[in-house]
N, C-alpha and C positions, 0 to 999 in steps of 0.2 A: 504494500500500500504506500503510495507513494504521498506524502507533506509538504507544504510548503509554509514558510511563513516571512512575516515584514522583518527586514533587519532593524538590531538593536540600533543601528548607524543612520537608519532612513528617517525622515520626516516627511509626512503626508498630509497635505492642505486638499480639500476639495471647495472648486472652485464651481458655484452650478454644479451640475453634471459631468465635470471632468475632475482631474485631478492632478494639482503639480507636486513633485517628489524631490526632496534636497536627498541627495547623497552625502552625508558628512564627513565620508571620508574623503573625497576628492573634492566635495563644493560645487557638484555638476546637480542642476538642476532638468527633472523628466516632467514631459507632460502625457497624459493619459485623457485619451477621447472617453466619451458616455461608455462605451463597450467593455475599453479596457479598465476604467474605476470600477464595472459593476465586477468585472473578473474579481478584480483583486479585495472589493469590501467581501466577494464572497471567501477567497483564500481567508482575508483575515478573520471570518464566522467560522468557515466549518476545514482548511488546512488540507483536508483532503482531497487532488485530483479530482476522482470518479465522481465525488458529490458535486463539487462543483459544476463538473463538465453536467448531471445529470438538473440542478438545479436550472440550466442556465438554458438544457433545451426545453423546458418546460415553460419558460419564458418569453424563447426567441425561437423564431420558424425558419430553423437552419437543421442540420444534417448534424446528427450526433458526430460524425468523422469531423467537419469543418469544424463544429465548436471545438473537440478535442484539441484538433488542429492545431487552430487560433490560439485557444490559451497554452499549448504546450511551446509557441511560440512566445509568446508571450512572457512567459515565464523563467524561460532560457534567456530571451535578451532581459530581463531584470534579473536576474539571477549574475547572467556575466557584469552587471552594473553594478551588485553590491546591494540592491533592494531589497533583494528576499533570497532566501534559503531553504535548502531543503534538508528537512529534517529527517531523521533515523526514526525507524518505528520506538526503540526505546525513550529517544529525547520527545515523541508525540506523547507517551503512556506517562514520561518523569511529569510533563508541565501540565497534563489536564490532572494527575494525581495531586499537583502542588497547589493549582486553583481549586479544589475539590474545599 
């Protein structure tokens, strides 16, 4: 099962419907259209892939492949950015036991 979540380094303003991202590590700021903020408010609800992607076709009158797609794109270019990270099954089970 695959995680992801917001880096402890990112800061997230939503601006409307979109959304701008500082990088604190490097001081580069990202923007995210309507599509890409709903991905990622859902990454930071439920961290895992499969829900996400299943959330989002329930939404949007796309093709379960292109949604996948789209955010596993998505996801890779903020990942190489420093935005978000993907988590180990044990570090998903250590932080929902910690907020428990």
């Amino acid at each position: 099962m695959e995680s992801y979540r917001i880096s402890d380094n990112a800061i997230r303003q939503n601006v409307g419907d979109e959304s701008v991202i500082l990088n604190l590590d490097n001081g580069q700021y990202y923007g995210l259209d309507e599509i890409g903020s709903r991905m990622l408010d859902l990454i930071e609800q439920h961290g895992q892939v499969d829900t996400v992607v299943d959330v989002l076709v329930d939404e949007y009158d796309a093709e379960v492949e292109k949604i996948a797609t789209d955010l596993r794109e998505l996801l890779d270019e903020l990942k190489e950015q420093g935005i978000v990270r993907c988590q180990s099954f044990s570090e998903s089970v250590s932080e929902s036991v910690e907020t428990e």
